[in-house]
py3Dmol code that shows the C-alpha trace and the ligand (Angstrom):
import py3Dmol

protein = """\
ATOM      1  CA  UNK A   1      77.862 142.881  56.879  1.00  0.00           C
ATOM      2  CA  UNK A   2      76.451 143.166  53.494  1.00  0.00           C
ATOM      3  CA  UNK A   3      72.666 144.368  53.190  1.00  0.00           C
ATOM      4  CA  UNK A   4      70.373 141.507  52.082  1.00  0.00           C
ATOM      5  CA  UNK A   5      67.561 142.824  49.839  1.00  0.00           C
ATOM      6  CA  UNK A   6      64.195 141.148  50.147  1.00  0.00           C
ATOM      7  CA  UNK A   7      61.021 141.257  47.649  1.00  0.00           C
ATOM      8  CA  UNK A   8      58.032 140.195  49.327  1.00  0.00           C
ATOM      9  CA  UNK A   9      54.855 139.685  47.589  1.00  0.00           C
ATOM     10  CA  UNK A  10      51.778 141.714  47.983  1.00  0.00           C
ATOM     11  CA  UNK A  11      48.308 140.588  48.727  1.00  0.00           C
ATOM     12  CA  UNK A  12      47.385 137.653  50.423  1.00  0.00           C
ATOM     13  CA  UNK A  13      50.806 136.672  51.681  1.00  0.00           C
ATOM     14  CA  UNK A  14      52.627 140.084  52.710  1.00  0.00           C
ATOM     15  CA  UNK A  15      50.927 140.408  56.371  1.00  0.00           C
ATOM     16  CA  UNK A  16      52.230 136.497  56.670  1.00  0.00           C
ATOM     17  CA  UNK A  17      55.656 137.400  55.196  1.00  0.00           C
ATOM     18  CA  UNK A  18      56.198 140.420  57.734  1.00  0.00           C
ATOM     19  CA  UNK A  19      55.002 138.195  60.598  1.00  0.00           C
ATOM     20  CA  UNK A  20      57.803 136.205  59.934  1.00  0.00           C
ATOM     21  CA  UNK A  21      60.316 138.864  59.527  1.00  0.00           C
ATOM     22  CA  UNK A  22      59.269 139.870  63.040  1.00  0.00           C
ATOM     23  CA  UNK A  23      59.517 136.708  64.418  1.00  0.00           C
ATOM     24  CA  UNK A  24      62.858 136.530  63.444  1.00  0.00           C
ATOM     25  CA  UNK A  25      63.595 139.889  65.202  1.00  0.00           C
ATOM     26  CA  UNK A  26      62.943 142.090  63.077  1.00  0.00           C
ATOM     27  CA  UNK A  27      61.824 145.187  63.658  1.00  0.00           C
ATOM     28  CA  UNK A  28      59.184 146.112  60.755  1.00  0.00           C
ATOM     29  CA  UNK A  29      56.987 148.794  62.043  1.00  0.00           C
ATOM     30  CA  UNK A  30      57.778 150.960  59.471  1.00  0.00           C
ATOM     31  CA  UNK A  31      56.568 148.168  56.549  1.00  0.00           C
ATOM     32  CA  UNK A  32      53.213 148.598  58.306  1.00  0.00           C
ATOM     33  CA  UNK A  33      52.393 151.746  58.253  1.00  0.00           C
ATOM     34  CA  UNK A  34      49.330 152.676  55.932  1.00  0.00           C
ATOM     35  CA  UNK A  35      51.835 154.601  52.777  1.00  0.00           C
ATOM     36  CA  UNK A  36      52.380 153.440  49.108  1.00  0.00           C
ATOM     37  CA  UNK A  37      56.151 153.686  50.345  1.00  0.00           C
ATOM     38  CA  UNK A  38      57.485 150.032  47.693  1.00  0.00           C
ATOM     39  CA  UNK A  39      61.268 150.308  49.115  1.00  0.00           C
ATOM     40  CA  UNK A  40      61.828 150.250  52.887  1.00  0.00           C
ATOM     41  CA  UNK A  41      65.628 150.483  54.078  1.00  0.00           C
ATOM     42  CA  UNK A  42      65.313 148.511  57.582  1.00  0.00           C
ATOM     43  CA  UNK A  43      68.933 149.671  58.308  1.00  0.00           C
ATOM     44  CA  UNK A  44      69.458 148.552  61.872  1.00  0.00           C
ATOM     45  CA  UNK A  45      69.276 145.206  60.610  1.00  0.00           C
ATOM     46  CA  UNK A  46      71.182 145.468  57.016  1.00  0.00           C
ATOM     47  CA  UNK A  47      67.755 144.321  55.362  1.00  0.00           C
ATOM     48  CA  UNK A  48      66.020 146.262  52.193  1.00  0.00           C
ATOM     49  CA  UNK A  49      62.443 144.885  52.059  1.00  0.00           C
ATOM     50  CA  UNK A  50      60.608 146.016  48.622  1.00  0.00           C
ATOM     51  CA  UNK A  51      57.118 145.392  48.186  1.00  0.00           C
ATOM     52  CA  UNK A  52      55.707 143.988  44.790  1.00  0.00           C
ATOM     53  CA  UNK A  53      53.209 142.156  42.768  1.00  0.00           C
ATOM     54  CA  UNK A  54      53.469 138.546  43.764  1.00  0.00           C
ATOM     55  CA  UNK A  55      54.020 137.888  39.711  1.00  0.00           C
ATOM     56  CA  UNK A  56      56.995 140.005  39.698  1.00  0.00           C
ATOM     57  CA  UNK A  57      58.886 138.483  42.721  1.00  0.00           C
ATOM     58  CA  UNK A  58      60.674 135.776  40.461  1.00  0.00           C
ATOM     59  CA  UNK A  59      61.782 138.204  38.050  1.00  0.00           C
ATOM     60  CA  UNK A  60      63.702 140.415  40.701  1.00  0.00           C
ATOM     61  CA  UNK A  61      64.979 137.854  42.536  1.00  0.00           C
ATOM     62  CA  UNK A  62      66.351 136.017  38.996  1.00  0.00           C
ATOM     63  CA  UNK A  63      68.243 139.270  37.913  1.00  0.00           C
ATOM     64  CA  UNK A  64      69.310 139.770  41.284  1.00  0.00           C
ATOM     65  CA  UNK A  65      68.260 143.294  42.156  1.00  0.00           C
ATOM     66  CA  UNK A  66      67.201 141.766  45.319  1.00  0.00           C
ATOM     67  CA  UNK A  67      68.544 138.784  46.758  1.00  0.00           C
ATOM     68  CA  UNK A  68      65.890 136.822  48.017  1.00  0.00           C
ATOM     69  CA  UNK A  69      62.028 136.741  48.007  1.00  0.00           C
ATOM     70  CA  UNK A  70      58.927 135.314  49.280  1.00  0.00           C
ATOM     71  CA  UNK A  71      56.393 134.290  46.632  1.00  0.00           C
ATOM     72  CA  UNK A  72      53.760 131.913  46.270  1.00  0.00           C
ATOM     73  CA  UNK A  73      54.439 128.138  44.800  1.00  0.00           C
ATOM     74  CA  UNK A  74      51.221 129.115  42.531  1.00  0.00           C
ATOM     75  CA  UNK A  75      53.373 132.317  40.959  1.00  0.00           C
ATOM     76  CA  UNK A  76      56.530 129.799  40.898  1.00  0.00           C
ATOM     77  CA  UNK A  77      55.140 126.525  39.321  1.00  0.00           C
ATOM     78  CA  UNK A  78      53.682 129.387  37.049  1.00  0.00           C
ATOM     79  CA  UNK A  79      56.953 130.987  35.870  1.00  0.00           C
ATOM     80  CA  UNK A  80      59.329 128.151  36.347  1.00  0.00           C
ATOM     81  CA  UNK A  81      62.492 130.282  36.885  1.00  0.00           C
ATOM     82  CA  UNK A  82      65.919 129.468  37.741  1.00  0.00           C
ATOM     83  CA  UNK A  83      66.266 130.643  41.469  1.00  0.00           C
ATOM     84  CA  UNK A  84      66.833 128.550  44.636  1.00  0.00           C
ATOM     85  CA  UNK A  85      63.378 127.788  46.322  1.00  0.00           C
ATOM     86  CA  UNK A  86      65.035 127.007  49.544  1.00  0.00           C
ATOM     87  CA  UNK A  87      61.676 126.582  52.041  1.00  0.00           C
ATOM     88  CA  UNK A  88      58.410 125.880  52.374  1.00  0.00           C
ATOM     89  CA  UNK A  89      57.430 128.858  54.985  1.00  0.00           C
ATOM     90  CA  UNK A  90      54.147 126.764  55.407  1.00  0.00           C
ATOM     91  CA  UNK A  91      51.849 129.357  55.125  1.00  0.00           C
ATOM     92  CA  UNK A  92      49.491 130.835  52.205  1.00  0.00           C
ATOM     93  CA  UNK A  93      48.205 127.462  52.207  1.00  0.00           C
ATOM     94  CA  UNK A  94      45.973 126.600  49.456  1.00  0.00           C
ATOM     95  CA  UNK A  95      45.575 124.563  45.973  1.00  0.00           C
ATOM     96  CA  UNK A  96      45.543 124.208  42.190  1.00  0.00           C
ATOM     97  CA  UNK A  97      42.143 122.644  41.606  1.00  0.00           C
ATOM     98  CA  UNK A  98      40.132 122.196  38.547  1.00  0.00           C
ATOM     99  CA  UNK A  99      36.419 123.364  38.642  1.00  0.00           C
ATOM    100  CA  UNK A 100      33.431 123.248  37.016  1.00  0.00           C
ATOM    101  CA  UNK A 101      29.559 123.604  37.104  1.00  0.00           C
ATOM    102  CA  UNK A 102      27.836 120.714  38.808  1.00  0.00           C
ATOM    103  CA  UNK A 103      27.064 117.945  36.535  1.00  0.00           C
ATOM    104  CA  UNK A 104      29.797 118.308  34.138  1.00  0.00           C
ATOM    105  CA  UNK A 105      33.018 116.737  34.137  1.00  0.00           C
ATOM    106  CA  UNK A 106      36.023 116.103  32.530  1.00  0.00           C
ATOM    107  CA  UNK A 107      35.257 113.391  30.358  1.00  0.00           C
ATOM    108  CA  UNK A 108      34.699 116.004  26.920  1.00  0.00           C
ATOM    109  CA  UNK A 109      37.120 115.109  23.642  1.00  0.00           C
ATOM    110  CA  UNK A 110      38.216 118.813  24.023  1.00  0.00           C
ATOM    111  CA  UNK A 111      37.770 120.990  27.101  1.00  0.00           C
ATOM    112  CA  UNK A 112      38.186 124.652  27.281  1.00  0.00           C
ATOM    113  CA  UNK A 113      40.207 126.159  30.258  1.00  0.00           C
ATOM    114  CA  UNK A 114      39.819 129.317  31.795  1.00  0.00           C
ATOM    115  CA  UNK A 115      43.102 129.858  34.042  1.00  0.00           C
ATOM    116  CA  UNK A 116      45.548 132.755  35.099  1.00  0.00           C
ATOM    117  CA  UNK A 117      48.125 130.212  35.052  1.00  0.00           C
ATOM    118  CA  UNK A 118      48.386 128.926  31.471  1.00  0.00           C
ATOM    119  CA  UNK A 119      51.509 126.929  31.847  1.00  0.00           C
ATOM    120  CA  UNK A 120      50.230 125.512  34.857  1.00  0.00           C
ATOM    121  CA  UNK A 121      47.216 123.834  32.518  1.00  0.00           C
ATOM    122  CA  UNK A 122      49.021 123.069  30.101  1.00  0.00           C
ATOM    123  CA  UNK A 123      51.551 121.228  31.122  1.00  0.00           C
ATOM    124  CA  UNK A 124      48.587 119.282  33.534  1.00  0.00           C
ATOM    125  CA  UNK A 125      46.406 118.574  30.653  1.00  0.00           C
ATOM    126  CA  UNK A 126      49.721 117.048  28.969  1.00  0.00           C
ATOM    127  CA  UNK A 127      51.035 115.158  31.254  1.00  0.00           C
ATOM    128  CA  UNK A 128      47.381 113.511  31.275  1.00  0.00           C
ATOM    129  CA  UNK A 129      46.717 113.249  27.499  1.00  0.00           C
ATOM    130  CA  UNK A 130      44.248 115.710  27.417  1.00  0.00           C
ATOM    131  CA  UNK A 131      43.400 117.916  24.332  1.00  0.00           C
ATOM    132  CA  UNK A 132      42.777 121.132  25.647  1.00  0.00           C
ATOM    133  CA  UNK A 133      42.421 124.842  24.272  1.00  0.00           C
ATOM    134  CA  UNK A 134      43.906 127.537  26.877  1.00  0.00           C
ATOM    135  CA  UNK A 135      42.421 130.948  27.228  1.00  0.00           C
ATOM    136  CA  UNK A 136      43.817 132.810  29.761  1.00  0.00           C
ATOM    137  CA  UNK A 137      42.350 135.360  32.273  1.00  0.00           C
ATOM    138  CA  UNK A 138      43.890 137.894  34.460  1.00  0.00           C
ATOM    139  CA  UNK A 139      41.221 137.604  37.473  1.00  0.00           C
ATOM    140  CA  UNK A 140      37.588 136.497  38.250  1.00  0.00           C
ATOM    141  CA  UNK A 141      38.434 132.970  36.165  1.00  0.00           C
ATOM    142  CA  UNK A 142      35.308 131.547  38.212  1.00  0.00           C
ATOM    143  CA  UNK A 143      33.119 133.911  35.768  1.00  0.00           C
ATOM    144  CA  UNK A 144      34.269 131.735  32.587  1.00  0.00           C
ATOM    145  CA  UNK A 145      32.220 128.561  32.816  1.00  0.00           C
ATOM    146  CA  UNK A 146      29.268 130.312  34.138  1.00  0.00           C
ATOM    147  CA  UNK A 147      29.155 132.955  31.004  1.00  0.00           C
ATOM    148  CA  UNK A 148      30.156 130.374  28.583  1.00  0.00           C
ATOM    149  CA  UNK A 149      33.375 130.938  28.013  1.00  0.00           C
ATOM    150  CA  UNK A 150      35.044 127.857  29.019  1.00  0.00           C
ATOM    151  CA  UNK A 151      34.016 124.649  30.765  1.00  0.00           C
ATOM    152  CA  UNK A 152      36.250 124.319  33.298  1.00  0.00           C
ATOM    153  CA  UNK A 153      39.126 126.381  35.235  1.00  0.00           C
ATOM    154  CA  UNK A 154      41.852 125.654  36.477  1.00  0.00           C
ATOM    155  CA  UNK A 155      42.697 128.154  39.924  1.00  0.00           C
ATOM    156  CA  UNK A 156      43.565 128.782  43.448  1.00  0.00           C
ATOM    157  CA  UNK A 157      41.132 127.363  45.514  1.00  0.00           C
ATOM    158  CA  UNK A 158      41.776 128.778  49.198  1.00  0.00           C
ATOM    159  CA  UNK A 159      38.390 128.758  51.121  1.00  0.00           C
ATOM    160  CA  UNK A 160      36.277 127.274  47.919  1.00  0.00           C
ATOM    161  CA  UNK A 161      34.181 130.591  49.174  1.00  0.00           C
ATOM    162  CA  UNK A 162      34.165 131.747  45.682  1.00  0.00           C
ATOM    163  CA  UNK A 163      33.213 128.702  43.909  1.00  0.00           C
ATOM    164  CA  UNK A 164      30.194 127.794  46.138  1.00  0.00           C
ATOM    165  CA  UNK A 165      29.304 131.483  45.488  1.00  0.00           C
ATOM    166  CA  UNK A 166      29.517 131.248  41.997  1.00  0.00           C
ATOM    167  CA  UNK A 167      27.766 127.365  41.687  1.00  0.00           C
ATOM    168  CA  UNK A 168      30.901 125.655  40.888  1.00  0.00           C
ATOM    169  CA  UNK A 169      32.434 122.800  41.858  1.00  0.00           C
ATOM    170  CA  UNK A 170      35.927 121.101  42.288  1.00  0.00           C
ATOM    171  CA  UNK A 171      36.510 118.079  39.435  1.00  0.00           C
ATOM    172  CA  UNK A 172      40.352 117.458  40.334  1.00  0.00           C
ATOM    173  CA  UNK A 173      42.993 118.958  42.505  1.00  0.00           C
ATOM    174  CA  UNK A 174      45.876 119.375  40.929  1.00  0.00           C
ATOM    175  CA  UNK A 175      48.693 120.676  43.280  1.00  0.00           C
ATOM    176  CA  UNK A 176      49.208 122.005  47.050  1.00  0.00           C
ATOM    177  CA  UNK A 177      50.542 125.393  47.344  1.00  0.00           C
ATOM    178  CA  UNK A 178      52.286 127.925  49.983  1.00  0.00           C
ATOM    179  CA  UNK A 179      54.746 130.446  50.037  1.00  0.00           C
ATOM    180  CA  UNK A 180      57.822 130.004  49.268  1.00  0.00           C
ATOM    181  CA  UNK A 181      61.619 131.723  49.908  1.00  0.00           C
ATOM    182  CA  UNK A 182      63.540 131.729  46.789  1.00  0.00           C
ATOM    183  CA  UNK A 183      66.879 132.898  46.498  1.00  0.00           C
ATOM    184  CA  UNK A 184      69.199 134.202  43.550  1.00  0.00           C
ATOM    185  CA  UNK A 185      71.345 131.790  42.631  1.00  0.00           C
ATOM    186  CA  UNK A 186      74.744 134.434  42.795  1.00  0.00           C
ATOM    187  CA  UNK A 187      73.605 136.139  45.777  1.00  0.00           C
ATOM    188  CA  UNK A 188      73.506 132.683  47.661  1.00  0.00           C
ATOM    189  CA  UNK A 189      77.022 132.404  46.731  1.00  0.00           C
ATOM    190  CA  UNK A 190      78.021 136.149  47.449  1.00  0.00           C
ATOM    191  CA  UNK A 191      76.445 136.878  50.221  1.00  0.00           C
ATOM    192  CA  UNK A 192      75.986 133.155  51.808  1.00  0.00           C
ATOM    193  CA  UNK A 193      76.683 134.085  55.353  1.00  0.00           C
ATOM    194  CA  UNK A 194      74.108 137.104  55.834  1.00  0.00           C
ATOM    195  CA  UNK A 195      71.905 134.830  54.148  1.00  0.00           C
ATOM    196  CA  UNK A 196      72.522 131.397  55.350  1.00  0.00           C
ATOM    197  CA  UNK A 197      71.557 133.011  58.958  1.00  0.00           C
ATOM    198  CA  UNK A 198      68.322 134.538  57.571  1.00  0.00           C
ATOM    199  CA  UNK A 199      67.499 131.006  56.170  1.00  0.00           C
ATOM    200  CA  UNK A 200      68.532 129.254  59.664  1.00  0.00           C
ATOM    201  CA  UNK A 201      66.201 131.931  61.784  1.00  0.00           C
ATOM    202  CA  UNK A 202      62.956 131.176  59.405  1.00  0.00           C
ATOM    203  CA  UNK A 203      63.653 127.482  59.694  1.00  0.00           C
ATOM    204  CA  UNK A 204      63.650 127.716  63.088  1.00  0.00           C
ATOM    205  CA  UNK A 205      60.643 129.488  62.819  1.00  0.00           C
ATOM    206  CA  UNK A 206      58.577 127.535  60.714  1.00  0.00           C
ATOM    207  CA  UNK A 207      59.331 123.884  61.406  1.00  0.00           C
TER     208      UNK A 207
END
"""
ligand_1 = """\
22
PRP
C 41.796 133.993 44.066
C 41.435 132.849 43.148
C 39.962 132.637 43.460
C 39.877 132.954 44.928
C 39.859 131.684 45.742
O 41.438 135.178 43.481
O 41.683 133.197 41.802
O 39.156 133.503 42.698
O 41.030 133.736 45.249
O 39.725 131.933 47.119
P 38.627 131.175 48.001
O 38.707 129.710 47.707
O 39.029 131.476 49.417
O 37.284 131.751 47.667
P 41.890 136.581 44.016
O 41.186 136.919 45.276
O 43.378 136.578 44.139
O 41.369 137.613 42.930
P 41.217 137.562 41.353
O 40.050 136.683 41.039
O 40.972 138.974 40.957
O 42.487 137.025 40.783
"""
view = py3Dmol.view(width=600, height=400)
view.addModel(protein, "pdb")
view.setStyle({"model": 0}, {"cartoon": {"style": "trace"}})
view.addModel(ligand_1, "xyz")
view.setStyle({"model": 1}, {"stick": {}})
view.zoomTo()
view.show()
Protein backbone atom coordinates (compact mmCIF):
# COMPACT_ATOMS: atom_id res chain seq x y z
CA UNK A 1 0.00 0.00 0.00
CA UNK A 2 1.23 3.32 -0.99
CA UNK A 3 0.81 6.28 1.64
CA UNK A 4 -1.85 8.79 0.50
CA UNK A 5 -0.89 12.35 1.56
CA UNK A 6 -3.71 14.66 2.54
CA UNK A 7 -3.73 18.68 2.91
CA UNK A 8 -6.55 19.78 4.85
CA UNK A 9 -7.41 23.30 5.28
CA UNK A 10 -7.23 25.25 8.42
CA UNK A 11 -9.85 27.33 10.05
CA UNK A 12 -13.33 26.94 9.72
CA UNK A 13 -13.32 23.59 7.97
CA UNK A 14 -10.37 21.47 9.66
CA UNK A 15 -12.50 20.24 12.88
CA UNK A 16 -15.20 19.18 9.94
CA UNK A 17 -12.43 17.63 7.78
CA UNK A 18 -11.01 15.44 10.79
CA UNK A 19 -14.58 14.44 11.72
CA UNK A 20 -14.72 12.87 8.59
CA UNK A 21 -11.43 11.23 8.62
CA UNK A 22 -12.69 9.60 11.81
CA UNK A 23 -15.73 8.57 10.53
CA UNK A 24 -14.08 6.77 8.04
CA UNK A 25 -11.95 4.96 10.70
CA UNK A 26 -9.48 6.82 11.19
CA UNK A 27 -7.75 7.17 14.03
CA UNK A 28 -6.73 11.06 14.38
CA UNK A 29 -6.09 11.74 17.96
CA UNK A 30 -2.87 12.84 17.39
CA UNK A 31 -4.20 15.77 14.67
CA UNK A 32 -6.02 17.05 17.76
CA UNK A 33 -3.84 17.61 20.11
CA UNK A 34 -3.25 21.41 21.02
CA UNK A 35 0.74 21.65 19.04
CA UNK A 36 1.75 23.76 15.93
CA UNK A 37 2.88 20.14 14.73
CA UNK A 38 1.76 21.04 10.25
CA UNK A 39 2.83 17.29 9.17
CA UNK A 40 1.26 14.32 10.98
CA UNK A 41 2.41 10.71 9.73
CA UNK A 42 -0.91 8.63 10.70
CA UNK A 43 1.12 5.44 9.85
CA UNK A 44 -1.21 2.67 10.91
CA UNK A 45 -3.34 3.74 8.24
CA UNK A 46 -0.70 4.76 5.31
CA UNK A 47 -2.20 8.43 5.53
CA UNK A 48 0.11 11.80 5.85
CA UNK A 49 -2.35 14.56 6.88
CA UNK A 50 -0.59 18.21 6.61
CA UNK A 51 -2.28 21.09 7.88
CA UNK A 52 -2.37 24.46 5.85
CA UNK A 53 -3.88 27.71 4.93
CA UNK A 54 -7.09 26.94 3.15
CA UNK A 55 -5.50 29.29 0.13
CA UNK A 56 -2.63 27.05 -0.20
CA UNK A 57 -4.48 23.66 -0.44
CA UNK A 58 -4.85 23.93 -4.37
CA UNK A 59 -1.37 24.69 -4.86
CA UNK A 60 -0.09 21.43 -3.04
CA UNK A 61 -2.45 19.31 -4.25
CA UNK A 62 -1.71 20.74 -8.15
CA UNK A 63 2.12 20.00 -7.81
CA UNK A 64 1.37 16.92 -6.16
CA UNK A 65 3.33 17.01 -2.92
CA UNK A 66 0.23 15.69 -1.48
CA UNK A 67 -2.26 13.81 -3.22
CA UNK A 68 -5.45 14.96 -2.25
CA UNK A 69 -7.06 17.81 -0.20
CA UNK A 70 -10.02 19.27 1.34
CA UNK A 71 -10.61 22.95 0.58
CA UNK A 72 -13.37 25.20 0.35
CA UNK A 73 -15.40 25.78 -3.17
CA UNK A 74 -14.86 29.66 -2.12
CA UNK A 75 -10.74 29.06 -2.22
CA UNK A 76 -11.43 26.84 -5.52
CA UNK A 77 -13.84 29.01 -7.67
CA UNK A 78 -11.11 31.55 -6.42
CA UNK A 79 -7.99 29.90 -7.90
CA UNK A 80 -9.50 27.90 -10.66
CA UNK A 81 -6.80 25.15 -10.77
CA UNK A 82 -6.47 22.07 -12.65
CA UNK A 83 -7.13 19.26 -9.99
CA UNK A 84 -10.03 16.76 -9.77
CA UNK A 85 -12.80 18.18 -7.39
CA UNK A 86 -14.25 14.80 -6.93
CA UNK A 87 -17.10 15.60 -3.93
CA UNK A 88 -19.11 17.79 -2.39
CA UNK A 89 -18.37 16.68 1.46
CA UNK A 90 -21.53 18.86 2.21
CA UNK A 91 -20.28 20.68 4.89
CA UNK A 92 -18.69 24.35 5.41
CA UNK A 93 -21.87 25.38 4.04
CA UNK A 94 -22.17 28.91 3.16
CA UNK A 95 -22.31 31.61 0.14
CA UNK A 96 -20.85 34.20 -2.22
CA UNK A 97 -23.17 37.13 -1.66
CA UNK A 98 -22.91 40.70 -2.59
CA UNK A 99 -23.52 43.34 0.21
CA UNK A 100 -24.05 46.64 0.83
CA UNK A 101 -25.36 49.42 3.22
CA UNK A 102 -29.12 49.61 3.36
CA UNK A 103 -30.56 51.78 0.78
CA UNK A 104 -28.06 51.38 -1.86
CA UNK A 105 -28.01 49.05 -4.58
CA UNK A 106 -26.56 47.94 -7.52
CA UNK A 107 -28.00 50.04 -10.01
CA UNK A 108 -24.56 52.71 -10.07
CA UNK A 109 -22.77 53.17 -13.81
CA UNK A 110 -19.59 52.01 -11.92
CA UNK A 111 -19.48 50.20 -8.58
CA UNK A 112 -16.51 49.68 -6.46
CA UNK A 113 -15.89 46.14 -4.94
CA UNK A 114 -14.27 45.31 -1.91
CA UNK A 115 -13.57 41.36 -2.08
CA UNK A 116 -10.80 38.77 -1.04
CA UNK A 117 -11.75 36.97 -4.03
CA UNK A 118 -11.00 39.23 -7.01
CA UNK A 119 -11.50 36.73 -9.72
CA UNK A 120 -14.53 35.67 -8.17
CA UNK A 121 -15.97 39.51 -8.89
CA UNK A 122 -14.73 39.84 -11.73
CA UNK A 123 -15.65 37.33 -13.65
CA UNK A 124 -19.49 37.93 -11.85
CA UNK A 125 -19.58 41.50 -12.74
CA UNK A 126 -18.68 40.24 -16.45
CA UNK A 127 -20.71 37.77 -17.02
CA UNK A 128 -23.48 40.49 -16.02
CA UNK A 129 -22.19 43.54 -17.98
CA UNK A 130 -21.20 45.35 -15.17
CA UNK A 131 -18.36 48.00 -15.12
CA UNK A 132 -16.69 47.49 -12.06
CA UNK A 133 -13.26 48.59 -10.37
CA UNK A 134 -11.75 45.67 -8.04
CA UNK A 135 -9.81 46.44 -4.94
CA UNK A 136 -8.96 43.66 -3.11
CA UNK A 137 -8.71 42.97 0.69
CA UNK A 138 -7.11 40.30 2.65
CA UNK A 139 -9.81 40.24 5.65
CA UNK A 140 -12.50 42.41 7.40
CA UNK A 141 -13.97 43.29 3.58
CA UNK A 142 -17.30 44.24 5.58
CA UNK A 143 -15.17 47.45 6.83
CA UNK A 144 -14.95 48.80 3.05
CA UNK A 145 -18.38 50.24 2.35
CA UNK A 146 -18.80 51.47 5.79
CA UNK A 147 -15.30 53.61 5.68
CA UNK A 148 -15.81 54.57 2.17
CA UNK A 149 -13.81 52.57 0.44
CA UNK A 150 -16.04 50.74 -1.79
CA UNK A 151 -19.80 50.40 -2.20
CA UNK A 152 -20.34 47.05 -2.17
CA UNK A 153 -18.46 43.57 -1.37
CA UNK A 154 -18.53 40.74 -2.59
CA UNK A 155 -17.82 37.73 0.45
CA UNK A 156 -18.61 34.69 2.38
CA UNK A 157 -21.67 35.12 4.02
CA UNK A 158 -22.01 32.12 6.64
CA UNK A 159 -24.27 33.31 9.57
CA UNK A 160 -24.80 37.07 7.98
CA UNK A 161 -23.61 37.69 11.88
CA UNK A 162 -21.07 40.03 10.60
CA UNK A 163 -23.04 42.00 8.24
CA UNK A 164 -26.00 42.74 10.60
CA UNK A 165 -23.14 43.75 12.98
CA UNK A 166 -21.61 45.96 10.72
CA UNK A 167 -25.24 47.55 9.12
CA UNK A 168 -24.96 45.82 5.90
CA UNK A 169 -27.05 44.11 3.87
CA UNK A 170 -27.20 41.29 1.17
CA UNK A 171 -28.02 42.86 -2.63
CA UNK A 172 -27.39 39.44 -4.59
CA UNK A 173 -26.16 35.99 -3.87
CA UNK A 174 -23.94 34.92 -6.09
CA UNK A 175 -22.88 31.23 -5.48
CA UNK A 176 -23.38 28.27 -2.80
CA UNK A 177 -20.31 27.00 -1.28
CA UNK A 178 -18.84 23.87 0.83
CA UNK A 179 -15.89 21.96 1.07
CA UNK A 180 -14.65 20.22 -1.32
CA UNK A 181 -12.07 16.95 -1.97
CA UNK A 182 -9.84 17.65 -4.80
CA UNK A 183 -7.45 15.36 -6.07
CA UNK A 184 -4.12 15.61 -8.22
CA UNK A 185 -4.74 14.71 -11.39
CA UNK A 186 -1.37 12.03 -11.53
CA UNK A 187 -1.86 10.81 -8.16
CA UNK A 188 -5.51 9.69 -9.15
CA UNK A 189 -3.89 7.74 -11.77
CA UNK A 190 -0.86 6.43 -9.60
CA UNK A 191 -2.21 5.69 -6.71
CA UNK A 192 -6.07 5.05 -7.84
CA UNK A 193 -6.71 2.12 -5.62
CA UNK A 194 -5.58 3.62 -2.09
CA UNK A 195 -7.47 6.43 -3.25
CA UNK A 196 -10.49 5.25 -5.00
CA UNK A 197 -11.28 3.48 -1.43
CA UNK A 198 -10.73 6.77 0.48
CA UNK A 199 -13.20 8.41 -2.04
CA UNK A 200 -15.79 5.33 -1.68
CA UNK A 201 -15.60 5.55 2.45
CA UNK A 202 -16.38 9.56 2.39
CA UNK A 203 -19.16 8.95 -0.09
CA UNK A 204 -20.55 6.65 2.00
CA UNK A 205 -20.23 9.00 4.57
CA UNK A 206 -21.62 11.99 3.30
CA UNK A 207 -24.52 11.06 1.04
C1 LIG B 1 -15.50 35.44 6.89
C2 LIG B 1 -16.12 36.36 5.86
C3 LIG B 1 -17.02 37.24 6.71
C4 LIG B 1 -17.48 36.30 7.79
C5 LIG B 1 -18.87 35.80 7.49
O1 LIG B 1 -14.43 36.07 7.48
O2 LIG B 1 -15.12 37.08 5.17
O3 LIG B 1 -16.30 38.33 7.25
O4 LIG B 1 -16.56 35.22 7.83
O5 LIG B 1 -19.37 34.96 8.50
P1 LIG B 1 -20.82 35.19 9.14
O6 LIG B 1 -21.81 35.37 8.03
O7 LIG B 1 -21.08 33.93 9.92
O8 LIG B 1 -20.75 36.39 10.04
P2 LIG B 1 -13.39 35.35 8.40
O9 LIG B 1 -13.99 35.00 9.71
O10 LIG B 1 -12.86 34.17 7.66
O11 LIG B 1 -12.28 36.44 8.70
P3 LIG B 1 -11.65 37.62 7.85
O12 LIG B 1 -12.66 38.71 7.76
O13 LIG B 1 -10.45 38.03 8.62
O14 LIG B 1 -11.30 37.08 6.50
Amino acid sequence: METIKIAIAKGRLAKHSIGLLEEIGIDCRILKEDSRKLVFHLSSHQLEVILLKAVDVPTYVEHGVVDMGIVGKDVLMEQEKPLYEVMDLKFGGCRFSIAGRLGDGLGKKHLRVATKYPNVARKHFASKGQSVEIIRQEGSVELAPIMGLSDIILDIVETGKTLKENGLVILEDVAHLSARLVLNKVSYKTKKKEISTIIEAMGEKVN
